[in-house]
C-alpha positions as CSV (number, residue, x, y, z in Angstrom):
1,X,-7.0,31.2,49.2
2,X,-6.0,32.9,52.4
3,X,-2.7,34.4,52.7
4,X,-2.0,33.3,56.3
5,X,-3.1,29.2,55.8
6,X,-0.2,27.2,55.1
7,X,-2.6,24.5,54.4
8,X,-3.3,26.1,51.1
9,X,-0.9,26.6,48.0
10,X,2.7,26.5,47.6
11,X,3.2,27.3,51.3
12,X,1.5,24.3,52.2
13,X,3.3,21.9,50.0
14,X,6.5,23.1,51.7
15,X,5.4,22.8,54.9
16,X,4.2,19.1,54.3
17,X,7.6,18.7,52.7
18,X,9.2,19.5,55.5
19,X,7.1,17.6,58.1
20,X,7.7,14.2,55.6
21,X,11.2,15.2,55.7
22,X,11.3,15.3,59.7
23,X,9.9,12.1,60.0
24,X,11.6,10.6,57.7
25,X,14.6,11.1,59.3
26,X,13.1,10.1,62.8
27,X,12.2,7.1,61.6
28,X,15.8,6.2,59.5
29,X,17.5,7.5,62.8
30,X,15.4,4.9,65.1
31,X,16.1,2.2,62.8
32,X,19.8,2.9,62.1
33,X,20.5,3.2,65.6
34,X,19.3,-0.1,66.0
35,X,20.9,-1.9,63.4
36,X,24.4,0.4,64.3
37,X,24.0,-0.7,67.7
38,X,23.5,-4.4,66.6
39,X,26.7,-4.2,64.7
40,X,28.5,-2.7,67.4
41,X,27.6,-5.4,69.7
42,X,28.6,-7.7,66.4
43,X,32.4,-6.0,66.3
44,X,32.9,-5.7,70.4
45,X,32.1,-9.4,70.2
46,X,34.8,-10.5,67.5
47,X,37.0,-8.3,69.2
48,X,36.8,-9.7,72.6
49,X,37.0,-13.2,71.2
50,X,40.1,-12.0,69.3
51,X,42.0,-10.5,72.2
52,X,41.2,-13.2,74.1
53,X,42.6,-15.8,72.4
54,X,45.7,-17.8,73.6
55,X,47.7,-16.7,70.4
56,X,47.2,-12.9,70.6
57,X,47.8,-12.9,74.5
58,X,50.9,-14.9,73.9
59,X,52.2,-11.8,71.6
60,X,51.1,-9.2,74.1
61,X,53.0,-11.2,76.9
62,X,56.6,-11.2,74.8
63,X,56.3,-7.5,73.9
64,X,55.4,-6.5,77.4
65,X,58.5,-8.6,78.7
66,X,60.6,-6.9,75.3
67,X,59.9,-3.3,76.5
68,X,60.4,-4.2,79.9
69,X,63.3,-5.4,78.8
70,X,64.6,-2.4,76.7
71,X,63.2,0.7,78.9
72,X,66.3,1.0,80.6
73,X,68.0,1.5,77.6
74,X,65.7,3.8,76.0
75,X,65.8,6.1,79.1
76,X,69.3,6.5,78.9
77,X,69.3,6.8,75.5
78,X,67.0,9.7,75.6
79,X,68.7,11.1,78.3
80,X,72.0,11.1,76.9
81,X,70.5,12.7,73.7
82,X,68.1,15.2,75.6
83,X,71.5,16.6,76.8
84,X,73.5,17.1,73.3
85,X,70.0,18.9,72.4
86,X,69.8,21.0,75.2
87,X,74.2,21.8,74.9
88,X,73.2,22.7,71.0
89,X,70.5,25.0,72.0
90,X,72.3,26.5,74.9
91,X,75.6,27.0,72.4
92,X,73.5,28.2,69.8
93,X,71.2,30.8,71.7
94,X,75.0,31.9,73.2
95,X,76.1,32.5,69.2
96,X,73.1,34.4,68.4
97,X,73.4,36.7,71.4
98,X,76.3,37.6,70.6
99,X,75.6,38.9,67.1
């Protein structure tokens, strides 16, 4: 047995481990990105039919009028309180100046 051919030995044995190991894994990768594409197509399908449908688009119509609706309201609302935040800080950054 030579000392530099991996062919022989343990050496050898790992080295065809290896190479089994590689190709396993090209091969399960080839395959699985065929079946994960397969699936994906399977979801993007169900999921286009679903948001499609007169029922869901119904829904997305009333809460698009709803928050058309109420965004006026929730800009001055976050205004208003925006303000008392920035009048606490300002107070309190005036308190701990001073001490």
């Amino acid at each position: 047995m030579h000392p530099r051919n991996p062919g022989n030995g343990k050496n050898g044995v790992i080295m065809r481990g290896k190479a089994l190991l590689v190709i396993g894994l090209a091969i399960g990768y080839v395959l699985g990105a065929k079946a994960g594409r397969e699936r994906y197509n399977q979801i993007k399908r169900a999921s286009d039919k679903f948001w499609s449908s007169p029922t869901v688009q119904k829904q997305v119509h009333q809460v698009e009028e709803f928050a058309k609706d109420k965004a006026p309201e929730v800009i001055d609302f976050v205004k208003d309180n925006a303000k008392k935040v920035a009048s606490q800080v300002k107070s309190s950054s005036k308190t701990s100046s001073v001490e």
